[in-house]
Residue frames as qw, qx, qy, qz and C-alpha x, y, z in Angstrom:
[[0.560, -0.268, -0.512, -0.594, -21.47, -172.53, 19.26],
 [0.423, -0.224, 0.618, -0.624, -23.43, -172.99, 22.43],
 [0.330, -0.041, -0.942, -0.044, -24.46, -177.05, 22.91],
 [0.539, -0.313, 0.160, -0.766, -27.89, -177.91, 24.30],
 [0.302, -0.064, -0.948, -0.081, -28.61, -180.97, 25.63],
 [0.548, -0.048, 0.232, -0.802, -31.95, -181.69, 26.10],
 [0.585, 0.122, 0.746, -0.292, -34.78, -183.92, 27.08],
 [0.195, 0.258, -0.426, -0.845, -36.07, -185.14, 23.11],
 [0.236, -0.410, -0.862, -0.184, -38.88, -187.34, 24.00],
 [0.019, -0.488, -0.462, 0.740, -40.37, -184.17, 26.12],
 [0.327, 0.751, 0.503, 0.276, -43.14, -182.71, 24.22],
 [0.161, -0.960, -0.151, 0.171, -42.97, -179.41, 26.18],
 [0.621, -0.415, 0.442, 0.496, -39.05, -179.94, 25.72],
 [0.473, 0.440, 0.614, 0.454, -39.47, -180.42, 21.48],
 [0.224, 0.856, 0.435, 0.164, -41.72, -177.56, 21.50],
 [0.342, -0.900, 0.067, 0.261, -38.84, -175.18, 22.99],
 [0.500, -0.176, 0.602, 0.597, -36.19, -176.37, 20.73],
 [0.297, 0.682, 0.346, 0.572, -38.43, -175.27, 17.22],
 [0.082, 0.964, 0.241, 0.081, -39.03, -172.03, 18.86],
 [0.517, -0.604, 0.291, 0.532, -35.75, -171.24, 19.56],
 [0.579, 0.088, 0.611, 0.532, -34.82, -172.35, 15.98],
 [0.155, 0.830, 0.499, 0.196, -37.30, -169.75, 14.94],
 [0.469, -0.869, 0.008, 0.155, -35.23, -167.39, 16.82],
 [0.355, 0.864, -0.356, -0.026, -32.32, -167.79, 15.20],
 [0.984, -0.015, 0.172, -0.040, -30.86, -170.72, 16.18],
 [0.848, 0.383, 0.078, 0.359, -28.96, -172.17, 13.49],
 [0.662, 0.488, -0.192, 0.535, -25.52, -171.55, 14.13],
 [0.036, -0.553, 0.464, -0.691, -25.46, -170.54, 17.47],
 [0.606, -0.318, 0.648, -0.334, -26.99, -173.52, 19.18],
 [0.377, 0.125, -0.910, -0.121, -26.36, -177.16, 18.82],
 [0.666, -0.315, 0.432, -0.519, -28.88, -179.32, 20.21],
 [0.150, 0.172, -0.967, 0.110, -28.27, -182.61, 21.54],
 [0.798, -0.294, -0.386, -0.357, -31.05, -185.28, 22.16],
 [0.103, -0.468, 0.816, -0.323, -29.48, -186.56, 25.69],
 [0.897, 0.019, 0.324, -0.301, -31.47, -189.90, 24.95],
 [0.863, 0.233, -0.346, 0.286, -28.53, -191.04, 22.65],
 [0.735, -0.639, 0.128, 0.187, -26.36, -191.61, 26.07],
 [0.814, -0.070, 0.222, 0.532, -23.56, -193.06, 24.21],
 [0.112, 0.811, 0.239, 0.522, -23.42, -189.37, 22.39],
 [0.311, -0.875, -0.011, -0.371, -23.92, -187.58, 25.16],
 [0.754, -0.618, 0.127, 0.180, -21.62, -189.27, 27.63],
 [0.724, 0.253, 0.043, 0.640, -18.70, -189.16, 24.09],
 [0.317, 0.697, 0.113, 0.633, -19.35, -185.82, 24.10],
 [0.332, -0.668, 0.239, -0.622, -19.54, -184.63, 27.97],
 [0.665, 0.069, -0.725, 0.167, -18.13, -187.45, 29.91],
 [0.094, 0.036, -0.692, 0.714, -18.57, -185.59, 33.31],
 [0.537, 0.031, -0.135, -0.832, -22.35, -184.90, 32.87],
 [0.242, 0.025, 0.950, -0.197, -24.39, -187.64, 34.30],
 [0.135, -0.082, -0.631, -0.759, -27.25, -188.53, 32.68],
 [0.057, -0.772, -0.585, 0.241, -29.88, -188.57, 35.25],
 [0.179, -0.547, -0.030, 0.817, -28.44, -184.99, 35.81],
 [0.091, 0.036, -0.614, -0.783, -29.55, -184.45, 31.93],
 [0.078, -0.386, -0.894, -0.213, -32.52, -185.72, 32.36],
 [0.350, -0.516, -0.608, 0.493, -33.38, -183.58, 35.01],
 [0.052, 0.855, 0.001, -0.515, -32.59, -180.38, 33.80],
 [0.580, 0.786, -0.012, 0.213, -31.78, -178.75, 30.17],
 [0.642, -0.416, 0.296, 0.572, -27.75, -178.31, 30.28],
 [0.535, 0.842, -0.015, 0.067, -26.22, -175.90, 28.23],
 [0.685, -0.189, 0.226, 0.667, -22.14, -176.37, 27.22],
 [0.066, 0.936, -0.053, -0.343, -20.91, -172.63, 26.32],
 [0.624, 0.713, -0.256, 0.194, -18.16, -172.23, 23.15],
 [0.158, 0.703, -0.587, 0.370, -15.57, -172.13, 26.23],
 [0.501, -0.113, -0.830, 0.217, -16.33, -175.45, 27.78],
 [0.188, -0.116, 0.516, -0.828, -18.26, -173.55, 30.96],
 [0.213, -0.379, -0.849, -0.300, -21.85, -175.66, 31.75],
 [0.398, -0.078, 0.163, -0.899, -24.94, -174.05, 32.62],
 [0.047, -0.378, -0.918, 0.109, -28.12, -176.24, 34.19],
 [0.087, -0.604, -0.761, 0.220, -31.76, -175.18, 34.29],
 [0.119, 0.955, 0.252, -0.096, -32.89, -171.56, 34.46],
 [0.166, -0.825, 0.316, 0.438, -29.22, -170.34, 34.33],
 [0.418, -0.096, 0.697, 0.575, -28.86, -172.60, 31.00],
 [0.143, 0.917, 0.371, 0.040, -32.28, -170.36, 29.73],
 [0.048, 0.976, 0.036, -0.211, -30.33, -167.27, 30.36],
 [0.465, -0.279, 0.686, 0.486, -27.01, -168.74, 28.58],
 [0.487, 0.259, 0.600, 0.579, -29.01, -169.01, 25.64],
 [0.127, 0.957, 0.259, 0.018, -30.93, -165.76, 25.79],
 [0.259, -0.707, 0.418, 0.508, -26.91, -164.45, 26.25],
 [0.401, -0.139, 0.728, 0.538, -26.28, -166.47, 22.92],
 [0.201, 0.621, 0.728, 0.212, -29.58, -165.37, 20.83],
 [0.112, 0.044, -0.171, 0.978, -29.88, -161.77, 19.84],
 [0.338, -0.405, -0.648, -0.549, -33.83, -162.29, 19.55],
 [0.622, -0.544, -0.562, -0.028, -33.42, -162.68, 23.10],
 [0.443, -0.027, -0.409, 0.797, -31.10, -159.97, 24.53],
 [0.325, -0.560, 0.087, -0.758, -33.97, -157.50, 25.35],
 [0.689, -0.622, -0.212, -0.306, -34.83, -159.88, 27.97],
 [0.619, 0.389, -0.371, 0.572, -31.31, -160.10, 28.78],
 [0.091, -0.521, 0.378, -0.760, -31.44, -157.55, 31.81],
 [0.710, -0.378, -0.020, -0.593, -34.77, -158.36, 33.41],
 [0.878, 0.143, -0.457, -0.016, -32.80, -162.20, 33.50],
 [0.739, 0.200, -0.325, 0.555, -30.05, -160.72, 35.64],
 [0.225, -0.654, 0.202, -0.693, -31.69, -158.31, 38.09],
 [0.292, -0.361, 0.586, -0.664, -31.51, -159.15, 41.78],
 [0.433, 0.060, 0.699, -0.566, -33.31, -162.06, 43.20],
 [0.726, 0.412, -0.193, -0.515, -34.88, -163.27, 39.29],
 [0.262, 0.144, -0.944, 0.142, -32.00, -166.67, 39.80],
 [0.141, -0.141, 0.850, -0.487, -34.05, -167.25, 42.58],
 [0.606, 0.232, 0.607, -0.458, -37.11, -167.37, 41.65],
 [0.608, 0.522, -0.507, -0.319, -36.34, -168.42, 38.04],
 [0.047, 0.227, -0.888, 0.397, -34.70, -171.35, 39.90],
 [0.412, 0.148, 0.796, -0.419, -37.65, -172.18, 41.46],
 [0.502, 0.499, -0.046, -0.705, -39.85, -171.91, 38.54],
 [0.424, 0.577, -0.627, -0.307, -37.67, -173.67, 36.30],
 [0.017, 0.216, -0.947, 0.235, -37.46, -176.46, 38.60],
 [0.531, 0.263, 0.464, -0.659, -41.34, -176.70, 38.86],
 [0.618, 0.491, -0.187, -0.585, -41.62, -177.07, 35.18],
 [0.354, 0.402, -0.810, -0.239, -39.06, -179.38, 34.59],
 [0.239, 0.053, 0.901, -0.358, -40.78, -182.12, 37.50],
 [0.562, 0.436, 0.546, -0.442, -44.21, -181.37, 35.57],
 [0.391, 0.507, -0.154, -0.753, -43.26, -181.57, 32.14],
 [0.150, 0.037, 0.984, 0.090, -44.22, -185.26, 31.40],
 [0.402, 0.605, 0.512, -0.459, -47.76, -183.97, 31.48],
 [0.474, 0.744, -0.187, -0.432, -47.12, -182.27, 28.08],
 [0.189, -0.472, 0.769, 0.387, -44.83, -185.24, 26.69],
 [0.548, 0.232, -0.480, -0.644, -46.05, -187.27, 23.52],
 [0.865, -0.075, -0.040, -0.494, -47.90, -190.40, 23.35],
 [0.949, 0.148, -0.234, 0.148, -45.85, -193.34, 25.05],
 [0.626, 0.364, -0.357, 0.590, -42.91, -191.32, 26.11],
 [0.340, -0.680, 0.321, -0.564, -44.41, -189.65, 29.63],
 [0.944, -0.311, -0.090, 0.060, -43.46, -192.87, 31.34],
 [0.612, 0.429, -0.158, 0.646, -39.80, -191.36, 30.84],
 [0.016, -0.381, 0.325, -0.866, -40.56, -188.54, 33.08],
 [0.191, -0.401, -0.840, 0.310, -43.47, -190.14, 35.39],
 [0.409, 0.093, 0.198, -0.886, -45.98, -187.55, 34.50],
 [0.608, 0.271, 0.680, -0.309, -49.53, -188.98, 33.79],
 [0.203, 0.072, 0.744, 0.632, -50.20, -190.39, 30.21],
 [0.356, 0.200, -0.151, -0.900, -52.54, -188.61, 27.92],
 [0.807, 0.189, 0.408, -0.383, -55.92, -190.03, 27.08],
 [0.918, 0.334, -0.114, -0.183, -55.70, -193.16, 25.06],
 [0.524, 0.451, -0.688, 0.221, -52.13, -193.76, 25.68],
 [0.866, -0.460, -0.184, 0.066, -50.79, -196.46, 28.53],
 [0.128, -0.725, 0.656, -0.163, -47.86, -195.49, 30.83],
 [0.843, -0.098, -0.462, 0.258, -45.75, -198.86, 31.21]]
């Protein structure tokens, strides 16, 4: 089973985990909240936890970690829902700018995080709520 460890106070974050699950999931990915540290650090002791923060981490069935866009195309390898996009993932010069993409989202996705919890990721808080 292929381990996610993700951001779970990220709305945008949340909203990728159900759809996956929708996808078939169950039983081919674990996800991990990397807000219980003590968790995360039993379970992956080299894995820093800014580094989690930063980017989605996937841990493969053979102990191999994937970060960011290349931990996207880990689980589209682990999801058959997702192997048509499987190729397109792995043509020429798509790392790169998947990479850059991926890395765009993850710096802006506080904007999309729930009431109270974009102060975690320094995006701007949603009307009515206060960033501390």
């Amino acid at each position: 089973m292929h381990q996610v460890l993700y951001d779970g106070a990220c709305g945008l974050c949340q909203r990728s985990r159900r759809a996956l699950e929708r996808l078939g999931a169950p039983g081919r990915l674990e996800f991990i909240d990397v807000h219980d540290e003590a968790e995360a650090a039993r379970l992956f002791p080299k894995l820093r936890h800014q580094d989690l923060m930063d980017e989605m981490h996937v841990v493969d069935p053979a102990g191999r970690v994937t970060r960011g866009f290349f931990a996207f195309r880990t689980i589209a390898d682990a999801l058959p829902a997702l192997w048509l996009a499987w190729p397109f993932l792995h043509l020429p010069l798509v790392p790169i700018a998947g990479t850059r993409v991926y890395r765009w989202v993850a710096r802006n996705r506080g904007r999309s995080c729930p009431d109270g919890a974009c102060s975690l990721h320094g995006g701007p808080p949603r009307a009515g709520s206060k960033k501390t």
